[in-house]
C-alpha positions in Angstrom: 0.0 0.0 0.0 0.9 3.6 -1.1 0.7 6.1 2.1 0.8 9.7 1.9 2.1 11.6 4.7 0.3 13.8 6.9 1.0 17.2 5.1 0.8 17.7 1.2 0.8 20.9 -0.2 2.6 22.4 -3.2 5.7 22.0 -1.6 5.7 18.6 -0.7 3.7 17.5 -3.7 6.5 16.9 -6.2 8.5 14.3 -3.4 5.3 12.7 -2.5 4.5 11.9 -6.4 7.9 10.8 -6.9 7.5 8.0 -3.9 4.2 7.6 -5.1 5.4 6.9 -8.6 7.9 4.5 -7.3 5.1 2.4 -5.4 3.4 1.9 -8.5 6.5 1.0 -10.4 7.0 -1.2 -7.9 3.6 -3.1 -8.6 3.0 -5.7 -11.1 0.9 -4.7 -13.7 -2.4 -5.6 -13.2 -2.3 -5.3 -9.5 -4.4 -2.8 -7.6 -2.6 0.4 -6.7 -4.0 1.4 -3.4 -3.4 5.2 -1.7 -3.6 5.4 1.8 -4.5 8.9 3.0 -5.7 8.2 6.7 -2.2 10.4 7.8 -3.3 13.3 5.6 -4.6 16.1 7.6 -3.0 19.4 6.1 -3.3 20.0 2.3 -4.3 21.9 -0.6 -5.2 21.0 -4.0 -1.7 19.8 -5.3 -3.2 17.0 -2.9 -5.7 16.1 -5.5 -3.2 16.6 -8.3 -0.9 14.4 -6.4 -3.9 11.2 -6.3 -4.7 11.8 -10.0 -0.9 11.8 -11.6 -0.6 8.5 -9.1 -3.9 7.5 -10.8 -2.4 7.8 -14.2 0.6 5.9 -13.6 -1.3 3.2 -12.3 -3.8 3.0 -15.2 -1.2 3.2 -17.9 0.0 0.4 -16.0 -3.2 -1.5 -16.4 -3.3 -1.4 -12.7 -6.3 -0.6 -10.7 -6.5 2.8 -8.4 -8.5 3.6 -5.3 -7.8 5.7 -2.1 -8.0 4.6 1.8 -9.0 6.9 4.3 -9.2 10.5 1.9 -10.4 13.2 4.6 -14.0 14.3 4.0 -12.4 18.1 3.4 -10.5 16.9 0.7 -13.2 14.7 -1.0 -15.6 17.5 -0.7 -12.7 19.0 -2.9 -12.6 16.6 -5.2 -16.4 17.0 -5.2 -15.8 20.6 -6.3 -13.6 20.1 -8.8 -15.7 16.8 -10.3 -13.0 14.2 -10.0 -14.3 12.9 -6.7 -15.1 9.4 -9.5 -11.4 9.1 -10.3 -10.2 8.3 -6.6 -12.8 5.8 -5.8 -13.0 4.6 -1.9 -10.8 1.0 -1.2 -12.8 -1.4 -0.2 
């Protein structure tokens, strides 16, 4: 599992994507790339940036995407911008 840390703003964001990244690299194809974001209590919008590069990688991967634990500020967020269907809940 992919975690994020407990802040990600615009200055974290481009560290966070490159562990990220790495994670789902790291993956088989096919596998299910999972994000958890329990930690995650200070962020912006490079946040949601952050989920939907990771989200890319993993689907041009063939792998599966889908966030743990994504605060209900930052999903309301997502909301707002009309992404919230690209980081889908894990199961």
């Amino acid at each position: 599992m992919l975690v994020l840390p407990a802040e990600l703003t615009h200055r974290q964001a481009r560290a966070v994507l490159q562990v990220l990244r790495r994670g789902v690299l790291a993956l088989p194809p096919g596998a299910r790339a999972v994000v958890d974001a329990r930690a995650l209590t200070q962020f912006d919008t490079s946040a949601l940036a952050v989920l939907l590069e990771c989200r890319r990688t993993a689907l041009e991967r063939g792998q599966t995407f889908a966030v743990q634990g994504l605060a209900p500020a930052l999903a309301s967020m997502a909301v707002l911008y009309g992404v919230q269907d690209l980081l889908p809940a894990a199961d």
